[in-house]
Backbone bond lengths (Angstrom), bond angles and torsions (degrees), N, CA, C in turn:
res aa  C-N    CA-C-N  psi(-1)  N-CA   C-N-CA  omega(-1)  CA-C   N-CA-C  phi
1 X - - - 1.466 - - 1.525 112.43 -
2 X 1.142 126.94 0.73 1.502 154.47 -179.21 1.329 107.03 -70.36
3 X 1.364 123.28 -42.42 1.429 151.60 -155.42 2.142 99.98 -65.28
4 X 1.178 129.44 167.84 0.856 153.69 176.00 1.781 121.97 -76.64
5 X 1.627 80.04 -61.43 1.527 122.25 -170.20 1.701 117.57 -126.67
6 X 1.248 95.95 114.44 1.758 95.17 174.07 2.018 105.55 -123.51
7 X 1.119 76.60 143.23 1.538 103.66 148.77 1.398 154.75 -90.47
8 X 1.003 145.04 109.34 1.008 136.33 -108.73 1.983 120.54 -170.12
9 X 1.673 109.33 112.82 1.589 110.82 -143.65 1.823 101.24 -146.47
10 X 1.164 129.53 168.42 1.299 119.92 145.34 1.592 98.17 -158.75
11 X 1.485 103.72 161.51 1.541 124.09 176.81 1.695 109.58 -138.79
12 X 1.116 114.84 151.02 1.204 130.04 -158.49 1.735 101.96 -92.56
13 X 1.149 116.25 134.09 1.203 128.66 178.70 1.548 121.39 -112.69
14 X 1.664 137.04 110.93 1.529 106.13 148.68 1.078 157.67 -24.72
15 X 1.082 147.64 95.94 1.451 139.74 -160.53 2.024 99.25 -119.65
16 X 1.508 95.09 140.14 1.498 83.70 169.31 1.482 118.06 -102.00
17 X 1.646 97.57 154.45 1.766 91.55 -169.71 1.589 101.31 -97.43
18 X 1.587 119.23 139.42 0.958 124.95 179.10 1.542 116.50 -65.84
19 X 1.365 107.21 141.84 1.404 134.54 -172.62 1.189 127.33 56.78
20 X 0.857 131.82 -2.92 2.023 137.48 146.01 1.446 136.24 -100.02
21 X 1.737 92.32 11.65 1.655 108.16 174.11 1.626 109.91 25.32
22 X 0.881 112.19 72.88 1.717 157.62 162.31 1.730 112.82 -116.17
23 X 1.275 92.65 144.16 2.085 89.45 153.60 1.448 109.57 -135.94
24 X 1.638 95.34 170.62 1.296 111.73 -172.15 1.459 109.54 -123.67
25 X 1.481 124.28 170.64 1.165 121.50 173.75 1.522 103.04 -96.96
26 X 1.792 108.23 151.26 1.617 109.74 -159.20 1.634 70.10 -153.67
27 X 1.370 105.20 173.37 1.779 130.35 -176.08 0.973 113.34 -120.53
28 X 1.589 102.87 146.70 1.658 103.02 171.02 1.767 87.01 -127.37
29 X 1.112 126.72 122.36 1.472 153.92 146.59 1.832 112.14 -61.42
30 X 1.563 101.72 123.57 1.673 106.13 175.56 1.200 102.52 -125.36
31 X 1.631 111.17 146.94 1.504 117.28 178.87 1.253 88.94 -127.03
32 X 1.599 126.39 120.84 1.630 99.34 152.58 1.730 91.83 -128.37
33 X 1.515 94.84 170.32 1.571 129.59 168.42 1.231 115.59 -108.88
34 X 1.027 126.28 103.01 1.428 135.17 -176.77 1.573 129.39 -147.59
35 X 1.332 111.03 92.61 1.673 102.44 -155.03 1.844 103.77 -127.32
36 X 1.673 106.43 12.85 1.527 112.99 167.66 1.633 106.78 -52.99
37 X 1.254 126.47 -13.80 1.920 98.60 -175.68 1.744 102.04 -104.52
38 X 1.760 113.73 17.05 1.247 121.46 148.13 1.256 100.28 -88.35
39 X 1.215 156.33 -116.29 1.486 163.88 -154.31 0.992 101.30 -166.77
40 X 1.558 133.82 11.83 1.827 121.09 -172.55 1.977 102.34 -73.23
41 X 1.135 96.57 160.74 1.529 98.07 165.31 1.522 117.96 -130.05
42 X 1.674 105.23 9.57 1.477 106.21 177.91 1.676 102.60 -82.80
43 X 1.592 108.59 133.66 1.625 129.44 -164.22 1.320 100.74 -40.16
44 X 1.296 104.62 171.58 1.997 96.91 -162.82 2.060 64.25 -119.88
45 X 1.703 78.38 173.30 2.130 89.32 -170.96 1.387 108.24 -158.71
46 X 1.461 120.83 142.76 1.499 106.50 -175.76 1.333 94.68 -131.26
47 X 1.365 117.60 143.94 1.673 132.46 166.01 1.775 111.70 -108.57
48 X 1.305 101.77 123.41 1.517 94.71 163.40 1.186 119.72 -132.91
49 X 1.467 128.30 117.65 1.044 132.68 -152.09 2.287 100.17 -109.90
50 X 1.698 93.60 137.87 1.594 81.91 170.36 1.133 117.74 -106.55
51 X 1.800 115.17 -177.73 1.574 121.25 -176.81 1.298 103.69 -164.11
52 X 1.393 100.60 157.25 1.549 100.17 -179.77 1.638 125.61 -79.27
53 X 1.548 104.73 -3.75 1.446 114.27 -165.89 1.806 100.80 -155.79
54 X 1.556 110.42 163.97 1.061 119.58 170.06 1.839 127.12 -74.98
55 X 1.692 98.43 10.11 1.664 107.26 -165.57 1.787 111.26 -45.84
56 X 1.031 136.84 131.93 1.511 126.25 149.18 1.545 138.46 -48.24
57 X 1.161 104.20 9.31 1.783 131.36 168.62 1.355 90.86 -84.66
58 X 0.992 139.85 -61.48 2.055 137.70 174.37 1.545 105.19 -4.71
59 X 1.213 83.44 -90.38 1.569 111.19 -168.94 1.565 127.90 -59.58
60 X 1.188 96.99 -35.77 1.628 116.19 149.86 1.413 117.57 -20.59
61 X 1.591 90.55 -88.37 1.202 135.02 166.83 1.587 107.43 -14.21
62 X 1.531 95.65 -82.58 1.543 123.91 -166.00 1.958 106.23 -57.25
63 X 1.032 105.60 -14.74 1.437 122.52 -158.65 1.865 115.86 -114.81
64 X 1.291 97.50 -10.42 1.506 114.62 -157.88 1.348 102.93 -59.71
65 X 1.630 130.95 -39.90 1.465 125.85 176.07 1.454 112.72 -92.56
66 X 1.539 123.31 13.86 1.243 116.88 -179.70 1.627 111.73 -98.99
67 X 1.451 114.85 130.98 1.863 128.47 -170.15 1.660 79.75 -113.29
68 X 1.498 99.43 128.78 1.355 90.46 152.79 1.446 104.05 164.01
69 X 1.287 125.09 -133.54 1.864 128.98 -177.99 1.566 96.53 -136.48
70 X 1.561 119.54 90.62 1.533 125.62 159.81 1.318 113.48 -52.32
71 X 1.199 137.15 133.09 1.506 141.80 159.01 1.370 106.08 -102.54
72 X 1.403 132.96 137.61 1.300 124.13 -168.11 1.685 104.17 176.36
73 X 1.328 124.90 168.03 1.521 123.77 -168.89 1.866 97.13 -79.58
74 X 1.123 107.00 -165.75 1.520 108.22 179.05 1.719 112.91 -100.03
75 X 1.279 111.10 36.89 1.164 120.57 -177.88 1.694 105.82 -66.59
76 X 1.697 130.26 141.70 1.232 123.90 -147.83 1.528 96.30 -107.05
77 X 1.440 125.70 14.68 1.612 137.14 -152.21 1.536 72.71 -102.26
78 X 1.248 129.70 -60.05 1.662 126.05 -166.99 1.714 117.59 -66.83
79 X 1.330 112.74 0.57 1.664 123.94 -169.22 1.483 92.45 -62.03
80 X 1.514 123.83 -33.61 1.498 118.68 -169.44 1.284 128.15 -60.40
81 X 1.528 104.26 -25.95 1.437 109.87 -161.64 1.373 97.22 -104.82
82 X 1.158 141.11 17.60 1.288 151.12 177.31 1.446 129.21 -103.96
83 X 1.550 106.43 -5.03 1.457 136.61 -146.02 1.797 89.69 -89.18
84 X 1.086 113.20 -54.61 1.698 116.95 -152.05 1.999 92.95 -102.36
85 X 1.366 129.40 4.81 0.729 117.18 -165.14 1.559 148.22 61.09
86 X 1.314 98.10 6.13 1.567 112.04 -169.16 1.924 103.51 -90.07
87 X 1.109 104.40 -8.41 1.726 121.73 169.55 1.580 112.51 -127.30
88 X 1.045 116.01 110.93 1.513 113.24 178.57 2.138 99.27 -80.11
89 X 1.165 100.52 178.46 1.574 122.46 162.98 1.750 119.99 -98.94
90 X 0.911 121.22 123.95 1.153 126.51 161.65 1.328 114.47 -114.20
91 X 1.553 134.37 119.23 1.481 116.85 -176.15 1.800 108.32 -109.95
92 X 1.005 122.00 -146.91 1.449 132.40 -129.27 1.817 108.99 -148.79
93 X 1.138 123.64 78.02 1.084 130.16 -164.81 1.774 95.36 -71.38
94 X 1.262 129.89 -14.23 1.464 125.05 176.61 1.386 118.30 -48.98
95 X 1.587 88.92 -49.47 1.668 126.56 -168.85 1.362 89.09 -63.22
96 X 1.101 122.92 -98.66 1.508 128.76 171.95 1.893 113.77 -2.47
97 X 1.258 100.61 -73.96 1.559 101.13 178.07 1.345 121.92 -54.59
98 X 1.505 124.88 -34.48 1.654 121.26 163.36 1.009 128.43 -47.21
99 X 1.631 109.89 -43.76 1.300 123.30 171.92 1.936 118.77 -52.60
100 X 0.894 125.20 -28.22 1.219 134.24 159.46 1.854 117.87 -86.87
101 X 1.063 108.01 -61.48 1.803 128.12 168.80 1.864 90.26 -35.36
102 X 0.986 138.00 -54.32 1.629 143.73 178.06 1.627 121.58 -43.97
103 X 1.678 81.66 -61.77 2.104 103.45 170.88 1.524 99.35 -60.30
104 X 1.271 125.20 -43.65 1.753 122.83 -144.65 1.674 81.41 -83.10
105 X 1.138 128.99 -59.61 1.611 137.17 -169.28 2.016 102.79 -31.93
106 X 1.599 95.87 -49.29 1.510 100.50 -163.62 1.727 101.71 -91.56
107 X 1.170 92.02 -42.63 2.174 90.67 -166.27 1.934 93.16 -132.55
108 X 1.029 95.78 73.62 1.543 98.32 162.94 1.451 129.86 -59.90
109 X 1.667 107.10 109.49 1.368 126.29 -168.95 1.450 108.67 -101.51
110 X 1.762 126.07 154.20 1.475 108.05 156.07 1.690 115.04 -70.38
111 X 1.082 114.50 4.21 1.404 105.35 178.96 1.385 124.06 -99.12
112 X 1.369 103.18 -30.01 1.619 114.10 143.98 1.298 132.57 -54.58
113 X 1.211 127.04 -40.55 1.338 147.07 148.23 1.753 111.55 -29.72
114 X 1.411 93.42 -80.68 1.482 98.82 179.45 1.493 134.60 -49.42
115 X 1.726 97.80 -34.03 1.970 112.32 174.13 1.492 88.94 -59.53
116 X 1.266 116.30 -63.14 1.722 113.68 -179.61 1.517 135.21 -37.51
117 X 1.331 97.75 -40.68 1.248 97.27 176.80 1.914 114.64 -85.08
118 X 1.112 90.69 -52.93 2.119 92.89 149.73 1.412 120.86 -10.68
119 X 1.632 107.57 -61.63 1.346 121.28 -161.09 1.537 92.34 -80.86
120 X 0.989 124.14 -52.33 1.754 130.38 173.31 1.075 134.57 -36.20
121 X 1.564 94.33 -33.39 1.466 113.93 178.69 1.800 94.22 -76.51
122 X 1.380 121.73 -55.62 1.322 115.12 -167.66 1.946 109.58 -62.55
123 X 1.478 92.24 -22.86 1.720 77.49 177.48 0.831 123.72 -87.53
124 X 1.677 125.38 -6.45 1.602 136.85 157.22 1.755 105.17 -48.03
125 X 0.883 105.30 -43.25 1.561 116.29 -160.55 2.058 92.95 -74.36
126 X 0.974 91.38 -37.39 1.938 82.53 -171.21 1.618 107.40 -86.56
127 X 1.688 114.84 -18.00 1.227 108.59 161.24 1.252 136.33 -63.86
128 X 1.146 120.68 -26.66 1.882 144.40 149.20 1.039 107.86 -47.20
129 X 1.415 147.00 -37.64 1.398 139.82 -167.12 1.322 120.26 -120.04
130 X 1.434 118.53 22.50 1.799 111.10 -166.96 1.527 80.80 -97.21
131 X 1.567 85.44 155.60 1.562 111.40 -172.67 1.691 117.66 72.43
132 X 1.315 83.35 -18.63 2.185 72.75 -177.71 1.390 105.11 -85.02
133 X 1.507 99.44 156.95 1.246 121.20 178.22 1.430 119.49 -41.51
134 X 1.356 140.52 146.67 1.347 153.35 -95.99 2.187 86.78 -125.67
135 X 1.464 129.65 -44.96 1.007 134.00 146.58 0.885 148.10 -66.49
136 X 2.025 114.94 -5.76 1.342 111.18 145.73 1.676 128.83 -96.63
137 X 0.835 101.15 7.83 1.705 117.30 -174.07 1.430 87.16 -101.97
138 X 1.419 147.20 -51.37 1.601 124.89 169.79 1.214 110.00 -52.02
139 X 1.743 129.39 -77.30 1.297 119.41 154.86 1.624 123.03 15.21
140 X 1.198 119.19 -96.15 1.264 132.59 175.98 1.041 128.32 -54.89
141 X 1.343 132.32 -47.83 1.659 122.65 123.57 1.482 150.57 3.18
142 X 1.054 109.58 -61.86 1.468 138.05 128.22 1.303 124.59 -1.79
143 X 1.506 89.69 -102.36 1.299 117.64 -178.30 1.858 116.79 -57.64
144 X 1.537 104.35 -30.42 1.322 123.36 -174.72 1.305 122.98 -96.06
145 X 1.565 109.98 -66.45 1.386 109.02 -159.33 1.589 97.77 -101.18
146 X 1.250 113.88 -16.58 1.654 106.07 159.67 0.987 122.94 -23.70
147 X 1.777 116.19 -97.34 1.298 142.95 159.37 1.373 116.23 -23.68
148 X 1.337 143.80 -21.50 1.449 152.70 -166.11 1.748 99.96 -95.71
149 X 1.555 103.86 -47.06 1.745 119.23 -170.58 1.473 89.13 -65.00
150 X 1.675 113.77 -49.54 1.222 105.78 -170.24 1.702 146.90 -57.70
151 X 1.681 85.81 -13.63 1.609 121.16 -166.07 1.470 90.85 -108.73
152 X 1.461 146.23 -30.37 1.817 144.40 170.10 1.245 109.37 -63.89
153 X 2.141 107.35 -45.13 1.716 95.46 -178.77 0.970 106.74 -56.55
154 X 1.322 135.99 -79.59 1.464 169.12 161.34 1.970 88.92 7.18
155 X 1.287 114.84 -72.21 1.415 115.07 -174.86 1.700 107.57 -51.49
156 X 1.633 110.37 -61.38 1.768 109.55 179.97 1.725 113.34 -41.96
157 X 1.447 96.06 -56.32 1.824 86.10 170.24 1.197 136.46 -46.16
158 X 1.325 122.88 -45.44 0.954 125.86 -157.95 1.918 99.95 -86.97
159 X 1.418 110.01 -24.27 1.634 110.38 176.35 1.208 99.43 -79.59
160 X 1.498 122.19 -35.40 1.634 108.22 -168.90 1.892 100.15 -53.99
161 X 1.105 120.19 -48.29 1.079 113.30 167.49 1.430 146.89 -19.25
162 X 1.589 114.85 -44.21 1.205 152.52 148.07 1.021 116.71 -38.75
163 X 1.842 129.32 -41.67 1.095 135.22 -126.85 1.413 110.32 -124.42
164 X 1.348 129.81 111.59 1.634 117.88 157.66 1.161 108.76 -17.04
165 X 1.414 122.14 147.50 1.481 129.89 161.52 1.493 104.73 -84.11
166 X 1.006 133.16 -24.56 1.783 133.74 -171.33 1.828 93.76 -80.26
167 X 1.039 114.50 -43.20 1.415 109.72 -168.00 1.696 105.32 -70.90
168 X 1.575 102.84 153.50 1.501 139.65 -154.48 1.875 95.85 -77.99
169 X 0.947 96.77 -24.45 1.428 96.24 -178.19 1.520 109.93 -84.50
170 X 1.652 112.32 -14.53 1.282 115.21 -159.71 1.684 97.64 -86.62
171 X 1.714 87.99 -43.91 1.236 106.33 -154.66 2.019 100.68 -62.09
172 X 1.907 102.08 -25.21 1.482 109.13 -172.84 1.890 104.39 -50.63
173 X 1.741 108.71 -54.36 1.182 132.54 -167.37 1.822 91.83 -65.64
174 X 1.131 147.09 -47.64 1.290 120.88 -151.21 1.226 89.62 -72.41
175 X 1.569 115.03 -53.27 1.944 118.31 -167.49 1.884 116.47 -32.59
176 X 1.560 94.46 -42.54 1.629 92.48 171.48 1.370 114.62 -55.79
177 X 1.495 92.25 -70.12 1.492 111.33 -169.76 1.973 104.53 -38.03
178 X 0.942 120.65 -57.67 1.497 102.69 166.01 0.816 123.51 -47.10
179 X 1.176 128.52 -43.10 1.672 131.48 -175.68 1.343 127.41 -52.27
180 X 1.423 86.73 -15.08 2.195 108.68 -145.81 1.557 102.38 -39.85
181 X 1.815 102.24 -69.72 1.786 95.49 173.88 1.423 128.63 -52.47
182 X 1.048 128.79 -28.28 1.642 117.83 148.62 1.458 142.89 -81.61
183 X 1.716 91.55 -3.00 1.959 88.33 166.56 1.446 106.24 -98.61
184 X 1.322 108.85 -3.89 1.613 120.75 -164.57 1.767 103.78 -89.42
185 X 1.338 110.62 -21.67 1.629 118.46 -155.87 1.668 111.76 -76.56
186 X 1.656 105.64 -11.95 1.306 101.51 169.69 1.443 135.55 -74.79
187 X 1.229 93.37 12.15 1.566 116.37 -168.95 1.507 113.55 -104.04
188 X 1.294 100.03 -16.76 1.494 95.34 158.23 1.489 127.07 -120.47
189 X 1.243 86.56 11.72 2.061 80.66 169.50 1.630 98.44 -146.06
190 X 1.149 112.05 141.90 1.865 128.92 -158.52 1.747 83.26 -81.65
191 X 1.105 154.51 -76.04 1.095 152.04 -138.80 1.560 108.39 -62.41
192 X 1.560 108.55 -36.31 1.778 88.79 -173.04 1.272 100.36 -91.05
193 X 1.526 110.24 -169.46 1.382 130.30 -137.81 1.434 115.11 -135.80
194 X 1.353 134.47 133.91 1.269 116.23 -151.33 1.475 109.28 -85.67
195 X 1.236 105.77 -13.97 1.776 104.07 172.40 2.112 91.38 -130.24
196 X 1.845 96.85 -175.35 0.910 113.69 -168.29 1.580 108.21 -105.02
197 X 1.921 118.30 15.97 1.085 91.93 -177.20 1.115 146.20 -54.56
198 X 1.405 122.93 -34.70 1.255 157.27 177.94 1.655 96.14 -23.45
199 X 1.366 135.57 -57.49 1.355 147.31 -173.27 1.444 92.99 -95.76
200 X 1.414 133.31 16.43 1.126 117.22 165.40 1.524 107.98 -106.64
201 X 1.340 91.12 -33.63 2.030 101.14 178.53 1.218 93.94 -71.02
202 X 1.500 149.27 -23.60 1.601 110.44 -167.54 1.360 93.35 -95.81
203 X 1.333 137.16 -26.57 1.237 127.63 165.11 1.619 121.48 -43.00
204 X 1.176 116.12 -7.03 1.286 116.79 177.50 1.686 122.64 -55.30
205 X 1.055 100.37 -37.87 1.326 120.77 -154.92 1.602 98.68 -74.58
206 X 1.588 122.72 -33.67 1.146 127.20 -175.02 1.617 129.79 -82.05
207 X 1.667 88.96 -31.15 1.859 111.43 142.17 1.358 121.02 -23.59
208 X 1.961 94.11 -66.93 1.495 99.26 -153.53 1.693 94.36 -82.90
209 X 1.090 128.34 -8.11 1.607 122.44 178.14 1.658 109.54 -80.18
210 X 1.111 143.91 -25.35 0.959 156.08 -85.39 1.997 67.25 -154.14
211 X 0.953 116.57 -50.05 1.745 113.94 176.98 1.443 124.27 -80.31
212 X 1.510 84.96 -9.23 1.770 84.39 173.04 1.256 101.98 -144.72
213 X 1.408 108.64 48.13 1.833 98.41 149.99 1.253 98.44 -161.28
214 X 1.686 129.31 173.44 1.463 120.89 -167.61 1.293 103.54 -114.68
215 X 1.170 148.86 14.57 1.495 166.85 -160.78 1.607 130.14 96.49
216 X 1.360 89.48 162.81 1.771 100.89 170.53 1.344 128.48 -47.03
217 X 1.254 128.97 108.87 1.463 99.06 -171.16 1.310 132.11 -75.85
218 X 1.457 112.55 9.50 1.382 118.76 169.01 1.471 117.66 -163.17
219 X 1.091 133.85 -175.42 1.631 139.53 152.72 1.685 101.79 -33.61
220 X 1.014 95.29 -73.70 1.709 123.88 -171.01 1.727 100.25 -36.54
221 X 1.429 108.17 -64.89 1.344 109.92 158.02 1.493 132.44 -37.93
222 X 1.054 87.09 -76.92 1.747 102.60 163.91 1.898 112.88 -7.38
223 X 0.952 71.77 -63.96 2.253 101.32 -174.88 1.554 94.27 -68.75
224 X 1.252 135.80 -86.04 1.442 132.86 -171.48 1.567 110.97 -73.24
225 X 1.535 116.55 18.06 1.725 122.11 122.01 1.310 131.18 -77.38
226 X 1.488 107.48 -24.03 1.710 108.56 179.52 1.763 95.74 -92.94
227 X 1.124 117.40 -42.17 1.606 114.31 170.74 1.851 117.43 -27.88
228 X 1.558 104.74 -54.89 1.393 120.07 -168.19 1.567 94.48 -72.67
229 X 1.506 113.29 -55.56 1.745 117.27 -171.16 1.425 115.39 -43.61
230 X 1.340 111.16 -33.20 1.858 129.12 -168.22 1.301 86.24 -79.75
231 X 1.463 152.98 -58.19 0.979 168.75 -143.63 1.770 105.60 -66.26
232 X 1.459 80.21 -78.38 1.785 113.05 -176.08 1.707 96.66 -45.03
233 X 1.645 91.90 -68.29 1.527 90.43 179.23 0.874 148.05 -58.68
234 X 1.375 137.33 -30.59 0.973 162.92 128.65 1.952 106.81 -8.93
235 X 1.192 122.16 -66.15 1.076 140.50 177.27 1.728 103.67 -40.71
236 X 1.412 96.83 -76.22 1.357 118.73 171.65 1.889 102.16 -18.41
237 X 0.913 108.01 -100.82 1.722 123.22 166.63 1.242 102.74 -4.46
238 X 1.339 127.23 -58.77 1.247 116.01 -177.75 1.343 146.02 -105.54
239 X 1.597 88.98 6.42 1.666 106.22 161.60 1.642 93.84 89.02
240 X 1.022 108.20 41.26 1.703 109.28 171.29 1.579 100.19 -114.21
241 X 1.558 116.57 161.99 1.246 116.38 -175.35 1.365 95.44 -101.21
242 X 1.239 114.48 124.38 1.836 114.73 173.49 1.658 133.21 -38.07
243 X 1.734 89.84 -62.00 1.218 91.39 165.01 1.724 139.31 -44.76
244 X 1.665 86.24 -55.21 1.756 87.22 173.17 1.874 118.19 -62.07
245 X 1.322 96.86 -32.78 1.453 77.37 169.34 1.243 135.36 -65.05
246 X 1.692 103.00 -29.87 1.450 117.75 -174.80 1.807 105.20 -63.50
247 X 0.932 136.90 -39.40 1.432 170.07 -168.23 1.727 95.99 -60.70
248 X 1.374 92.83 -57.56 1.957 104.80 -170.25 1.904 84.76 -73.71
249 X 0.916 109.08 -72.04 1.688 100.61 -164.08 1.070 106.49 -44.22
250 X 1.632 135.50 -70.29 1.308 140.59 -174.71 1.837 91.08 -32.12
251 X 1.120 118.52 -59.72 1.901 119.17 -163.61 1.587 104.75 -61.81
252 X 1.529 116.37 -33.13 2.042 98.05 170.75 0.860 109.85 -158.02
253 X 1.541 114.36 69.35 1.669 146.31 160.75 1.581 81.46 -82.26
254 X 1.433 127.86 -72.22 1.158 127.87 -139.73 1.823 102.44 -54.73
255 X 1.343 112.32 -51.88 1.521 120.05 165.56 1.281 132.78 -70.42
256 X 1.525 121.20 1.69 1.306 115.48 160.36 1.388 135.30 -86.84
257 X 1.277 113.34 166.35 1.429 109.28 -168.15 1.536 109.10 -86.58
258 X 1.619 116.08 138.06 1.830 100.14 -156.83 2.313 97.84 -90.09
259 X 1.530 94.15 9.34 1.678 92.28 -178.66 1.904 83.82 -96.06
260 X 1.102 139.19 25.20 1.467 129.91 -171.73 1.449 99.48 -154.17
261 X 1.098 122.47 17.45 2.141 140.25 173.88 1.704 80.84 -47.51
262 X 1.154 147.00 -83.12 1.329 148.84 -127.64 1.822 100.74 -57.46
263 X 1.207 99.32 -32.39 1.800 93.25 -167.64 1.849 104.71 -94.11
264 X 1.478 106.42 8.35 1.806 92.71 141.10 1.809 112.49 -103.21
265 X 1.585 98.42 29.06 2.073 76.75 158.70 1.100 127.34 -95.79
266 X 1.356 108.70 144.65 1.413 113.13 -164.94 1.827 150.08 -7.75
267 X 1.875 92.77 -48.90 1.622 117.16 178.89 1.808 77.52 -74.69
268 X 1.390 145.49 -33.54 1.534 121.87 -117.51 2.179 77.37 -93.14
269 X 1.473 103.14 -32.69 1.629 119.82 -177.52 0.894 132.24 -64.16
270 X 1.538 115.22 -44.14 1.502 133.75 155.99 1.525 129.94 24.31
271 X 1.635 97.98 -79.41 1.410 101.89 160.77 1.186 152.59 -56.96
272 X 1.438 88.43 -30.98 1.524 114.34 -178.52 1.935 109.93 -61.94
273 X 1.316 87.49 -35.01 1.971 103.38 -165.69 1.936 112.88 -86.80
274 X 1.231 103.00 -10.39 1.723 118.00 169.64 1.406 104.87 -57.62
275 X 1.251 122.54 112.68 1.481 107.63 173.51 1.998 109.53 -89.04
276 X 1.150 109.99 136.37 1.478 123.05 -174.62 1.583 93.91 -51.13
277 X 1.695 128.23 139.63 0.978 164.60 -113.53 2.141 81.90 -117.38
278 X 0.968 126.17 126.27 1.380 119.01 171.62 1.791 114.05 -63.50
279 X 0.946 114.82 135.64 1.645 120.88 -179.25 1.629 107.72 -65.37
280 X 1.461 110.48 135.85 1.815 97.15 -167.71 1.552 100.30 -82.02
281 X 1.618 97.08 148.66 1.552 106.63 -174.42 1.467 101.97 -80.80
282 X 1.719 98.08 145.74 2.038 99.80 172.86 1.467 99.66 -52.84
283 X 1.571 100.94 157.27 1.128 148.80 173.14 1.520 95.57 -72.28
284 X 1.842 131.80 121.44 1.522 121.36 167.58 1.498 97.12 -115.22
């Protein structure tokens, strides 16, 4: 919560409800920090926090000491923290593009076509700049994807015009068009990101569990599933092997001091988990 910039996702989990062996739907909440495809080199980190429900008290909650620029879908549970300004919005041009990418799949329009290629054009522009430094990716921005956003609004308006309001295509164009100041906001600061995948890839992992297991068996569960996910994930990000880390902590958790917990996270272990390089065997 230290962070600048968060990321920010949730996916729905089984949970079973006690004593009528039934389940329910429960949440899994992702936070990550991840700002390596600016030039940062501080460890990227994921939090996933659970709940029994989709309420907008969650995230709130989970979020309450964080100042900074949320990136996240247009989910209306996050409208709260946006209120006093002490968290801006950043939204999700992914989101945005499905919403059209969906219509074009079933009833292919040139106007579907064209939002697409729009958006294409802007992801050309962020493929040129990952990894560079944090003032040339505004720079280029700028100069680039400014002027481009400026020429898509300009085009959506003027088709929304064209357009039934009941129709799917209409409905694709208003969703941006609200969005505008938060799909627009990457344009002034080099670090965020023009969509939200980033909290969409670590959510991956909960996908693929989600096929091989039949639910949480409780609340309680629920939580020491997001415990392991923060863990797992976390790892992931930084190119550590889970297990071995899990292995090193499990081995001197028991002897550490719990006011000094921070220096078994993951980046802090790192070294420790490299196994030494085998010595080359003589030559016979």
């Amino acid at each position: 919560m230290s962070a600048t910039k968060l990321h920010a996702d949730d996916t729905p989990i089984p949970v079973l409800s006690p004593g009528n062996r039934k389940t329910r739907t429960g949440r899994l909440w992702v936070y990550v920090r991840d700002d390596r495809r600016s030039g940062s080199t501080q460890p990227a980190s994921v939090w996933f926090a659970y709940s029994p429900n989709r309420q907008g008290i969650h995230p709130q909650t989970h979020l309450a000491s964080f100042k900074g620029i949320l990136q996240a879908d247009a989910y209306a549970g996050f409208d709260e923290l946006f209120r006093d300004g002490s968290i801006r919005e950043a939204a999700c041009h992914a989101h945005a593009r499905r919403k059209f990418y969906d219509i074009h799949v079933r009833t292919p329009s040139d106007t579907t076509q064209k939002a697409l290629e729009y958006i294409g054009g802007l992801y050309d522009i962020e493929a040129s700049i990952r990894g560079r430094p944090v003032a040339e990716r505004l720079r280029i921005r700028q100069e680039k994807a400014r002027p481009l956003l400026q020429i898509y609004e300009a085009w959506l308006r003027a088709k929304l015009e064209t357009l039934s309001s009941k129709s799917d295509t209409a409905k694709a164009i208003n969703y941006t068009l609200n969005q505008w100041s938060a799909l627009t906001l990457y344009c002034e600061d080099g670090t965020l990101e023009i969509d939200n995948n980033i909290a969409e890839n670590a959510l991956r992992c909960v996908s693929l569990g989600r096929k091989n297991f039949l639910f949480a068996g409780s609340d309680s569960g629920g939580e020491r599933a997001a415990a392991m996910y923060a863990l797992i994930g976390t790892c992931a990000l930084n190119d550590i092997d889970p297990r071995a880390y899990l292995d090193y902590v499990l081995t001197h958790i028991g002897d550490h001091k719990i006011n000094r917990i921070d220096e078994l996270l993951p980046w802090r272990v790192a070294d420790k988990l490299h196994k030494p390089a085998s010595p080359p065997q003589p030559s016979t």
